[in-house]
MARDRENKE-913893 format. One record per residue (C-alpha): residue number from 0; x, y, z. Coordinates in pm, whole numbers, padded with zeros to 5 digits. Example, Ala and Ser with C-alpha at 12.3 -4.5 7.8 and 13.67 -1.06 7.14 Angstrom:
BEGIN
0	01230	-00450	00780
1	01367	-00106	00714
This chain:
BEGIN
0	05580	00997	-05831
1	05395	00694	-05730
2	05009	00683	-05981
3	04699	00569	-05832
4	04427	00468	-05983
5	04160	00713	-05979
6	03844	00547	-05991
7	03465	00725	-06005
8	03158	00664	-05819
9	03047	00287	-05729
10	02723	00274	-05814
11	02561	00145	-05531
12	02298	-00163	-05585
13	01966	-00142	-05681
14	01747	-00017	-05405
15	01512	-00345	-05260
16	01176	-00309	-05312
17	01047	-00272	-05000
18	00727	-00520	-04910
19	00387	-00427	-04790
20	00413	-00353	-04415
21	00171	-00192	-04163
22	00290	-00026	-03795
23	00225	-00192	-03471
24	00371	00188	-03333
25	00424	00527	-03434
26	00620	00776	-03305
27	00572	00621	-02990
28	00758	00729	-02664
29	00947	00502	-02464
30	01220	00579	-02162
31	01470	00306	-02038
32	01343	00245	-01677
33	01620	00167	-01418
34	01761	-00198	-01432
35	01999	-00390	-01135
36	02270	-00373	-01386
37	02223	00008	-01443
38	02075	-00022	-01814
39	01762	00119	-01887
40	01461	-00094	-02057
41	01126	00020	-02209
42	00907	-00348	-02197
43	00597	-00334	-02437
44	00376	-00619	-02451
45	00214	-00805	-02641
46	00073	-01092	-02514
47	-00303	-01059	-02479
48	-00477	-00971	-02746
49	-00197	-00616	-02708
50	-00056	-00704	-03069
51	-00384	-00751	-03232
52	-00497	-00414	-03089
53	-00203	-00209	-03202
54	-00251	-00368	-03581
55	-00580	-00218	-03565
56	-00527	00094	-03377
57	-00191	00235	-03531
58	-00158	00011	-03883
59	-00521	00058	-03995
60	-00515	-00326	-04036
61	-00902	-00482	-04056
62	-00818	-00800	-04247
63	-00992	-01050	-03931
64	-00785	-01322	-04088
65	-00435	-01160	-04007
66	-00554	-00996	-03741
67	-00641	-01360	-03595
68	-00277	-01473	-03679
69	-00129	-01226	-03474
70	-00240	-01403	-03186
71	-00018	-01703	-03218
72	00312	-01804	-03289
73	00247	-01985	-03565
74	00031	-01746	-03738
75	00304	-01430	-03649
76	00583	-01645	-03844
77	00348	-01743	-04119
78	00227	-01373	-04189
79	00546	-01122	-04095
80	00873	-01155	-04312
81	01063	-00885	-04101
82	01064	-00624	-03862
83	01135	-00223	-03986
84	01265	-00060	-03615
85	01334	00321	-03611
86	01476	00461	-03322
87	01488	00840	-03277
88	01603	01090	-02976
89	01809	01440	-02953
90	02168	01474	-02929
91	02405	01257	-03011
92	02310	00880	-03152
93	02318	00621	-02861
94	02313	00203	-02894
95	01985	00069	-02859
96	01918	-00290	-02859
97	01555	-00430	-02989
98	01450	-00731	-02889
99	01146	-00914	-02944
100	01018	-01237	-02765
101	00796	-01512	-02795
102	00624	-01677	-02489
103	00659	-02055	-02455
104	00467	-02301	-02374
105	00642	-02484	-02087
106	00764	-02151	-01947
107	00649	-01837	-02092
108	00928	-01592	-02039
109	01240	-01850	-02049
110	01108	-02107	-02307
111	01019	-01925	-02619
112	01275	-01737	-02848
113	01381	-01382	-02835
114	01562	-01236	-03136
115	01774	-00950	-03114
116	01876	-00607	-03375
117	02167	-00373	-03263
118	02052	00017	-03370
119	02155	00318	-03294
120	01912	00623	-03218
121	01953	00853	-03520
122	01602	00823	-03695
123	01712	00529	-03951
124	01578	00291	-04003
125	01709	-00101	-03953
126	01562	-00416	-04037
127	01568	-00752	-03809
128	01472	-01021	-04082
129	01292	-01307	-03963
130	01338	-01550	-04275
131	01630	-01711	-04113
132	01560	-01675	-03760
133	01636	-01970	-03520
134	01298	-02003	-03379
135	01295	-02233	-03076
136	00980	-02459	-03106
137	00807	-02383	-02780
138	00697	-02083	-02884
139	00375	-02014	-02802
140	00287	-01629	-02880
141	00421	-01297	-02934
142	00477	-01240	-02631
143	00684	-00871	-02571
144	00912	-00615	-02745
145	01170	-00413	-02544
146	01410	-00139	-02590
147	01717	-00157	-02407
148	01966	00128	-02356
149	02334	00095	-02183
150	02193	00394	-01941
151	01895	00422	-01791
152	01652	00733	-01801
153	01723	00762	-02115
154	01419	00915	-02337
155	01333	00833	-02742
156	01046	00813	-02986
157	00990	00488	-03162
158	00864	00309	-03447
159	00820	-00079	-03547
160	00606	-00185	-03841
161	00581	-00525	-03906
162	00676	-00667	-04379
163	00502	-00926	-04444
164	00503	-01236	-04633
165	00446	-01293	-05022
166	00083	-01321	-05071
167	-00024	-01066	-04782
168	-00159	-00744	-04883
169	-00107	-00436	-04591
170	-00372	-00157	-04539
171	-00295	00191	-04642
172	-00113	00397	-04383
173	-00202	00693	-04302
174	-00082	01011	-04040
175	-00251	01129	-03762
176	-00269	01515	-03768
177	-00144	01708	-03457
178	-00448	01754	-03194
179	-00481	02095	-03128
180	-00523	02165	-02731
181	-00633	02512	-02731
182	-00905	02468	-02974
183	-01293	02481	-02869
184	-01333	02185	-02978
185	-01116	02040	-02698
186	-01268	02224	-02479
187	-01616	02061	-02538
188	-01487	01697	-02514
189	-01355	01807	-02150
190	-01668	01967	-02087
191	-01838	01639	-02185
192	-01627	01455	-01913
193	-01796	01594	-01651
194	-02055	01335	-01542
195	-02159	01447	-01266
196	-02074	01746	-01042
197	-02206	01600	-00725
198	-02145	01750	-00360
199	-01816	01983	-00393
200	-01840	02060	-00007
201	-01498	01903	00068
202	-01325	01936	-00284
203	-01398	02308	-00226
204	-01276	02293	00073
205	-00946	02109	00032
206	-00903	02369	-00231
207	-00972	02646	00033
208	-00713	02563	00264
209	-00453	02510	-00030
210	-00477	02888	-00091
211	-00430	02953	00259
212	-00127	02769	00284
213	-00207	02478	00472
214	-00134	02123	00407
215	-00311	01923	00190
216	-00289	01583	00009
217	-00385	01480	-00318
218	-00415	01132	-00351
219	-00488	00885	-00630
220	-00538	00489	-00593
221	-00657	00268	-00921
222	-00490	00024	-01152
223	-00200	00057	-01398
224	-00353	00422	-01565
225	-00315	00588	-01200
226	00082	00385	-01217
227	00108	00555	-01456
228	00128	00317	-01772
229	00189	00449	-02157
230	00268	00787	-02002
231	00658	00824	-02106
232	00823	00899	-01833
233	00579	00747	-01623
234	00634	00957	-01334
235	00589	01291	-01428
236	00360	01287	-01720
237	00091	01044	-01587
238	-00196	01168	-01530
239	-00245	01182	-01161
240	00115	01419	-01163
241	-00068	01655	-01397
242	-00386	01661	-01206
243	-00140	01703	-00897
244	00027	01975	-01049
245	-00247	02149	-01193
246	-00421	02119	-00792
247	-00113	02370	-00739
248	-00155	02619	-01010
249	-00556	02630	-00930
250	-00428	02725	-00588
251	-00133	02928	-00611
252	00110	02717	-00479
253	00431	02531	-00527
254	00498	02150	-00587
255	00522	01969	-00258
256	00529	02288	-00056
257	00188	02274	00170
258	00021	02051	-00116
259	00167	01683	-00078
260	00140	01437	-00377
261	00018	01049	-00343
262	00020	00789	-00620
263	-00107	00459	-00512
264	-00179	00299	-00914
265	-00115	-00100	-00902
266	-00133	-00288	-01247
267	-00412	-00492	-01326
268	-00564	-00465	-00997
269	-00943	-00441	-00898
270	-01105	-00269	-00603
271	-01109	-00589	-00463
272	-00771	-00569	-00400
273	-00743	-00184	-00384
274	-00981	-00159	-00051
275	-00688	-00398	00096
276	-00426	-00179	-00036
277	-00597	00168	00055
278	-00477	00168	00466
279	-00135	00103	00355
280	-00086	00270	00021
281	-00251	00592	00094
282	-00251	00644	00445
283	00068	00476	00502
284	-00042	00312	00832
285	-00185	00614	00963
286	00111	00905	00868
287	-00048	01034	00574
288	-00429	01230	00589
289	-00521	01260	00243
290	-00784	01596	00127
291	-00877	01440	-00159
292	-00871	01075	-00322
293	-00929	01073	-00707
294	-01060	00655	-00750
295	-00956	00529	-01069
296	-01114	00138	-01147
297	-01344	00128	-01440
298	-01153	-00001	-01633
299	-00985	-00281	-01336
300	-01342	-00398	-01177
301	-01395	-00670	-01405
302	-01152	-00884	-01206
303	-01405	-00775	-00878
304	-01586	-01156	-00800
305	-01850	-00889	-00581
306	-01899	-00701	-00908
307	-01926	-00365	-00761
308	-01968	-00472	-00351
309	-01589	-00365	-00326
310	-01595	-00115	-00494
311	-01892	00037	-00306
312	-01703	-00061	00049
313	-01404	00138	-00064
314	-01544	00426	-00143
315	-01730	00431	00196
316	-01411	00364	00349
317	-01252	00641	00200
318	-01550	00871	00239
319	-01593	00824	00583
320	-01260	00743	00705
321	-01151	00974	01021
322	-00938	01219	00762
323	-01295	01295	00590
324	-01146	01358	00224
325	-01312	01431	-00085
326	-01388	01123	-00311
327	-01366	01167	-00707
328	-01472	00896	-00944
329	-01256	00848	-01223
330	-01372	00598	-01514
331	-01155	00601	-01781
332	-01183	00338	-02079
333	-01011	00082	-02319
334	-00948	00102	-02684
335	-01244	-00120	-02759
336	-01445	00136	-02594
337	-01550	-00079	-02283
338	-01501	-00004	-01928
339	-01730	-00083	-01594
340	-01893	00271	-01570
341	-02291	00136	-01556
342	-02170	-00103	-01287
343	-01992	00160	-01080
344	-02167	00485	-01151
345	-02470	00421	-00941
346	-02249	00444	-00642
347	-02126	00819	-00766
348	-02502	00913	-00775
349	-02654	00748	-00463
350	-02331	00946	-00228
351	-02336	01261	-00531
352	-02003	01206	-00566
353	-01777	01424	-00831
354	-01744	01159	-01132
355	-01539	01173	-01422
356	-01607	01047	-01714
357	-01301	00995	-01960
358	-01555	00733	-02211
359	-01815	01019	-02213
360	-01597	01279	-02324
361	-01345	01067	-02634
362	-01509	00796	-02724
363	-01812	00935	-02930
364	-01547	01213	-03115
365	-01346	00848	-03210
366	-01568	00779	-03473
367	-01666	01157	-03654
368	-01459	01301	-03901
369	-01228	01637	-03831
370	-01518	01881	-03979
371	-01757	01657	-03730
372	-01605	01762	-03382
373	-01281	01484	-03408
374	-00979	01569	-03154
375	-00796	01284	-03099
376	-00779	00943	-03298
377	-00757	00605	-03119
378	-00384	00580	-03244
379	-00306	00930	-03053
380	-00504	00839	-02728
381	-00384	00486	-02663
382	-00037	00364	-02559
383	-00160	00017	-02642
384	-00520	-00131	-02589
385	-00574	-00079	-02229
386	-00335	00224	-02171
387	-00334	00650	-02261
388	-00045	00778	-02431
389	00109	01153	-02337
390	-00162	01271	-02505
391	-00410	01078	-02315
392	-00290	01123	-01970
393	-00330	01525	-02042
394	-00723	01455	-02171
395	-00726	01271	-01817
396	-00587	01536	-01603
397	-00739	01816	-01769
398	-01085	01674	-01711
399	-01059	01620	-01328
400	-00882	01977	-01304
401	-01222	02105	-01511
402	-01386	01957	-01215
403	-01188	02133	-01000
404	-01200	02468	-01224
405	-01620	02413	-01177
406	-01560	02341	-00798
407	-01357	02624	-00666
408	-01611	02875	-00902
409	-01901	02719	-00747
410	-02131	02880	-00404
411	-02036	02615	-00114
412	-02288	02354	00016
413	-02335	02138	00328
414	-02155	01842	00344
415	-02310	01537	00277
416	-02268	01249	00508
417	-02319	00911	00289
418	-02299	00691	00608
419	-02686	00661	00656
420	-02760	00584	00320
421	-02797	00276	00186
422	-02511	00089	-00053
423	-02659	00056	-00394
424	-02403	-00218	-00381
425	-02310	-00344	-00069
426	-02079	-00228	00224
427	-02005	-00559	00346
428	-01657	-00534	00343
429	-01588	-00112	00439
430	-01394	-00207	00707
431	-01174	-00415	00578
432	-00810	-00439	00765
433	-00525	-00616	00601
434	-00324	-00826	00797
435	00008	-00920	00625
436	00316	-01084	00848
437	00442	-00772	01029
438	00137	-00705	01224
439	-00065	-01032	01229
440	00055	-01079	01593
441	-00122	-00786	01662
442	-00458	-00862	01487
443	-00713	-00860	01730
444	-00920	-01113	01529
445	-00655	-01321	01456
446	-00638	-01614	01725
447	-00335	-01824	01617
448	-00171	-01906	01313
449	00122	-02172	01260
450	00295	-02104	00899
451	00369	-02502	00880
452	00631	-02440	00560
453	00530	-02076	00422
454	00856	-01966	00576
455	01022	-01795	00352
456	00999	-01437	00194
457	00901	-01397	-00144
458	01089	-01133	-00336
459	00971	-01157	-00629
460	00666	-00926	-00627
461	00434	-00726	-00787
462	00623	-00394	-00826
463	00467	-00045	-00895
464	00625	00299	-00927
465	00512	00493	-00611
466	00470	00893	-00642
467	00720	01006	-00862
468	00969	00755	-00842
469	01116	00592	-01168
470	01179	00228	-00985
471	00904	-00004	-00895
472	00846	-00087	-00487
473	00753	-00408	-00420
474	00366	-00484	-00284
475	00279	-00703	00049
476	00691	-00735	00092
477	00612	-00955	00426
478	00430	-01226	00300
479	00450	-01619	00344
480	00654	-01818	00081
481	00593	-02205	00062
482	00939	-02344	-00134
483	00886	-02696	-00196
484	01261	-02691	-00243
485	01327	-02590	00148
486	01029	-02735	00313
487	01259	-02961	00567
488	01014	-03176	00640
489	00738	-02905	00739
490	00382	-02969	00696
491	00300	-02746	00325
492	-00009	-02636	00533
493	-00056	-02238	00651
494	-00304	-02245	00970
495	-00538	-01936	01021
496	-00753	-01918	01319
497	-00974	-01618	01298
498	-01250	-01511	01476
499	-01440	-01262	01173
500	-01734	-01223	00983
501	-01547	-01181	00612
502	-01179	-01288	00500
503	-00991	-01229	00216
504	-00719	-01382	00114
505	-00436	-01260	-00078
506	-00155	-01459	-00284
507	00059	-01367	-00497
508	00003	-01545	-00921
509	00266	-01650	-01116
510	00327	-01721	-01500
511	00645	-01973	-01387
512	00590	-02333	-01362
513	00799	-02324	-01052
514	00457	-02194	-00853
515	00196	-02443	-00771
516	-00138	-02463	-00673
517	-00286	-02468	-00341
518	-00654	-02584	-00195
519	-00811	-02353	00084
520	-01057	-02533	00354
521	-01280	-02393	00620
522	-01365	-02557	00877
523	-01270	-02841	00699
524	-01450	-02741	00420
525	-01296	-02693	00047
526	-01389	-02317	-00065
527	-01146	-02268	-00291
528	-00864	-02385	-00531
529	-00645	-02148	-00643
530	-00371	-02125	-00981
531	-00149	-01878	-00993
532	-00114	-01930	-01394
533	-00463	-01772	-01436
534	-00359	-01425	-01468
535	-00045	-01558	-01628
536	00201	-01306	-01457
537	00324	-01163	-01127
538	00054	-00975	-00977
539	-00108	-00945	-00686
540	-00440	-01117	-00596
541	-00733	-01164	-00351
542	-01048	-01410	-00321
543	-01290	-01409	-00078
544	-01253	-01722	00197
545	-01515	-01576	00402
546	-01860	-01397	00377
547	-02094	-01410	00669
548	-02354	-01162	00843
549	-02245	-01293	01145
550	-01921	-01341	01333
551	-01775	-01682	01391
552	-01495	-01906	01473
553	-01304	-01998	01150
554	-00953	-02204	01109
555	-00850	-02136	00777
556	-00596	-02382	00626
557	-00413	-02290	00260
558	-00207	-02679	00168
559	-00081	-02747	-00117
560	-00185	-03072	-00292
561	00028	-03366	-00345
562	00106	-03289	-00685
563	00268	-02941	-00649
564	00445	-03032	-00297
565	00789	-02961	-00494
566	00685	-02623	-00621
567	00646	-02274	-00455
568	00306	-02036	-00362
569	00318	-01718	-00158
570	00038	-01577	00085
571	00091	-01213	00058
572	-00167	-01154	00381
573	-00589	-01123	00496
574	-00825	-00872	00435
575	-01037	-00937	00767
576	-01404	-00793	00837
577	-01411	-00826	01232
């Protein structure tokens, strides 16, 4: 008989003290959105001021010093020792790669470092120390975190919280309780949303023929909230899906049987751009009527140069557009508690238009206690500083349903015809027509054009998920691309002659050096100069060219300067006032 040596328990080693650390998330839900290459990836970031906010928001942190130093690279390495990641989802454990990246400064998404930590989803927690990390040193700022998954769709709940340094001293955490949905208190906050009633002719109406079994449309057109953004999965527990499906129950019908569903939400977009977008987004050239259009841009407008003209001019177009649907005003708000609604409300109350206030009805309960009337914290409302979590979304949807509820329980009343009274804003530009390169041959104020070297097709667009699709489809797909690369000896000059009264111009911005500037001339004149790097990522644009009270001749011509003749700009199409 062979002996072995029976040994007892190793002791295992003294448990590391664990260093002062706040969260930058908690419990927060993420889903692997498709990829080419079949994986699915959750992108958070954190460039802009994103970081900071979630410090404050979900780690309790108030220190202005570190929150300062979250805002560069320098001041992330000098404060945060390591990163704590906890990955969590049902069933059985799956691989989930965390990555974290800098910006850089010659290039911010190829320059900067990005540090990876292999995990697995089973509620432990790993660590991704940054003492020896090979920082690259164009690093700029923190610039996104991202959770990658070898499938996509897949669905988890997430924590990071950031150790820091010897010498820092972290803010006590603390845990949200659960809000409670069915309490009165609830009820009262969606009460409060309710800004204004207004003329319910047509959303009575749409809701009329719903019951009957006719078709109707619900549409929705904003920024990144009506996308969707921080609701996990994006397509069906955003907001506008909710209000869409609660537009069914309130009627007694089924998803997408007679009542059709429209999501037109673009990221970081302003009416501006959103009255170019509305023909083509909404009514799909013509194919789709919609019964109702929820507008969602309080929290988008500041990027408006008319600071409320567009947004007046869309809502007239929408409001008295040949399909004749209901308009709602939606103004929801960011985590600092701002949003446009005093700019944008006084067009709601000179057309008594439904309105929606989301600011009204959380924003004062933010700052009471539980026994005071408290629902929801900050932490539990926001995704990040501009976006609604789960949560969120529902206070969202179940506010415009209330105004539905209040609606459909409401005596009728004639319809109100806004076109005779006057814009508190202006309705220079309600009807707008955009003119991209599929149709600009038949533009009837459109003379010529000659594309001199914008010959190409960009591909590389602004991308939003459409209805309830999970994949982003591209916006303004036929557009102009200048390539410095391919120019063969074209002129880098794009020729518009136009015979209009206003023209808008829309281009496509760009964080990649590879994009250059251009200069814009009328009549020979120099109106503009435009850099993509502004915005500082790819999104969709549009400045004004051309803002007359009368019609004229105008020959419009976008070059691009001598110094930025080797590098690319694309002319996604006009908005043209004839």
């Amino acid at each position: 008989m062979i002996e072995r040596e029976v040994r007892g328990p190793v002791a295992p080693r003294d448990p590391v003290k664990k260093r002062p650390f706040y969260y930058i998330m908690r419990k927060k839900k993420v889903l692997g959105s498709p990829q080419a290459d079949g994986r699915g990836i959750q992108f958070i970031y954190e460039s802009d001021g994103r970081l900071e906010a979630s410090a404050k928001l979900v780690g309790n942190l108030t220190d202005e010093t570190m929150i300062r130093e979250l805002s560069t690279a320098e001041g992330f390495k000098k404060q945060v020792n390591s990163i704590g990641v906890v990955v969590t989802r049902a069933g059985e454990p799956v691989n989930v790669r965390f990555a974290f990246q800098m910006y850089g400064v010659r290039d911010p998404y190829a320059s900067g470092t990005t540090l990876y930590m292999d995990t697995l989803s089973d509620g432990m927690e790993r660590v991704l120390d940054l003492s020896n990390a090979d920082w690259y040193g164009d690093d700029r700022i923190p610039g996104q975190i991202r959770f990658e998954f070898e499938t996509a769709g897949l669905e988890a709940e997430v924590s990071v919280c950031l150790y820091l340094n010897d010498g820092y001293t972290a803010p006590q955490q603390t845990e949200d309780k659960p809000i409670d949905f069915k309490s009165d208190k609830y009820r009262a906050i969606i009460e409060r949303s309710i800004l204004q009633k207004g003329n319910i002719h047509r959303v009575k109406s749409a809701l009329e023929r719903a019951k009957k079994g006719e078709e109707v449309t619900v549409a929705f057109i904003g920024g990144s909230i009506t996308q969707g953004a921080g609701a996990i999965p994006i397509n069906s527990e955003c907001y506008a899906r909710k209000v869409f499906e609660g537009f069914c129950n309130l009627t007694d019908r089924e998803y997408d049987d007679n009542v059709k569903y429209v999501k037109a939400g673009l990221g970081g977009t302003p009416s501006e751009l959103g009255m170019l977008r509305y023909d083509r987004d909404v009514l799909a050239g013509g194919s789709i009527a919609p019964d109702v259009v929820i507008v969602e841009f309080a929290v988008n407008d500041e990027g408006d140069e008319t600071q409320g003209d567009c947004f007046d001019s869309l809502v007239r177009k929408i409001y008295n557009g040949p399909e004749n649907p209901a308009v709602i005003l939606l103004f929801s708000v960011f985590a600092d508690d701002g949003n446009l609604e005093e700019r944008l409300k006084p067009v709601g109350f000179s057309y008594d238009l439904p309105m929606v206030s989301i600011k009204q009805a959380v924003t004062p309960q933010f700052y009471k206690s539980e026994e005071e009337g408290r629902v929801i914290t900050k932490s539990q409302f926001f995704y990040d500083m501009y976006h609604p979590t789960n949560a969120g979304h529902r206070i969202m949807a179940d506010s415009v349903l209330r105004l539905f509820k209040l609606a459909d329980e409401s005596e009728d009343m004639p319809e109100l015809s806004i076109a005779d009274i006057k814009p508190p804003k202006s309705a220079d530009f309600e009807d707008v027509y955009f003119v991209g390169r599929d149709d600009i041959n038949n533009s009837r104020a459109v003379r010529s054009f000659n594309e001199g070297a914008f010959l190409f097709k960009d591909t590389e667009l602004h991308r939003a998920e459409r209805n309830m699709d999970l994949f982003g489809t591209p916006e303004f797909p036929d557009n102009w691309m200048y390539d410095g690369n391919k120019a063969e000896g074209r002129e880098a000059t794009f020729t518009l002659n136009v015979f209009c009264r206003r023209l808008l111009l829309t281009y496509m911005d760009s964080a990649s050096p590879k994009v250059g500037t251009v200069v814009v001339t009328d009549n020979g004149k120099e109106v503009l100069k435009i850099d993509p790097h502004i915005v500082g990522w790819t999104h969709a644009n549009a400045r004004i060219i051309v803002r007359n009270d009368e019609p004229g001749e105008h020959e419009i011509k976008i070059t691009v300067p001598t110094e930025d003749i080797g590098r690319k700009f694309t002319i996604l199409g006009f908005g043209i006032v004839d």
